[in-house]
C-alpha positions in Angstrom: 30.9 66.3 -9.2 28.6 68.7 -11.1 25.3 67.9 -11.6 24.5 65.9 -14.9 22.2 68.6 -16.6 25.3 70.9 -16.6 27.4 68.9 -17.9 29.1 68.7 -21.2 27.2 65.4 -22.2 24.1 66.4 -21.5 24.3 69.7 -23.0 25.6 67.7 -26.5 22.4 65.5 -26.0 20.4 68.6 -26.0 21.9 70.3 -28.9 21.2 66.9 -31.0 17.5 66.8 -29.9 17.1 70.0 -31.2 18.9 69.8 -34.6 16.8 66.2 -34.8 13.7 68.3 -34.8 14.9 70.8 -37.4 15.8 68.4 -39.0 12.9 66.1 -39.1 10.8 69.4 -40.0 8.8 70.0 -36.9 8.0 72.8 -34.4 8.0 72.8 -31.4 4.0 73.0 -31.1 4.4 69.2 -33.3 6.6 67.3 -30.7 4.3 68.7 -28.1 1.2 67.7 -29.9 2.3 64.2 -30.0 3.4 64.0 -27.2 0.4 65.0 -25.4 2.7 68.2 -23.6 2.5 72.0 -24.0 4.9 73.4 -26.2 6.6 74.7 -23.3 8.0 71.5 -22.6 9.7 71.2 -25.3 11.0 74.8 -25.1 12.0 74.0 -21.5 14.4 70.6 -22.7 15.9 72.8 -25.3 17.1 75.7 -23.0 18.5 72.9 -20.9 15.4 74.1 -17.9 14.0 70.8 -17.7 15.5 67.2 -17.4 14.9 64.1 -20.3 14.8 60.9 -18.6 15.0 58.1 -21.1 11.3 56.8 -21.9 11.1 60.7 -22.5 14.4 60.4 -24.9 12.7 56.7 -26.3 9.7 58.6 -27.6 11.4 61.7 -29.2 14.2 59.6 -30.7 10.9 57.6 -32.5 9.2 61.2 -33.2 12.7 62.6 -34.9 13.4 59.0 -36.5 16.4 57.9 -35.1 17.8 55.3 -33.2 18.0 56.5 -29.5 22.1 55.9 -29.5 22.3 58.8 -31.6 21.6 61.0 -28.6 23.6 59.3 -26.1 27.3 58.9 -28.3 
């Protein structure tokens, strides 16, 4: 079994928290800011370098406005 940030799911997860924030209208350097985080970590969850557990996924699904299941389907 491969590991779950390789996979096919998680990479579609990643591609729609990054057209979420596009679309929303926000930079990086936003997300980060509310989140308390550098920008970096936002950079590193879209280049698929760092892992989104769900509170993490919970808070940016509020930040983009949409319902977390968006994400996960």
């Amino acid at each position: 079994m491969s590991k779950s940030i390789y996979s096919k799911d998680y990479r579609n997860m990643v591609e729609k928290l990054k057209k979420a924030r596009l679309d929303a209208g926000l930079k990086q350097e936003n997300v980060a800011l509310k989140l308390k985080k550098p920008q970096s970590y936002i950079s590193k969850i879209e280049r698929v370098e760092r892992r989104v557990d769900i509170a993490e996924l919970k808070e940016l699904a509020k930040i983009y406005k949409k319902d977390i299941n968006y994400f996960v389907k």
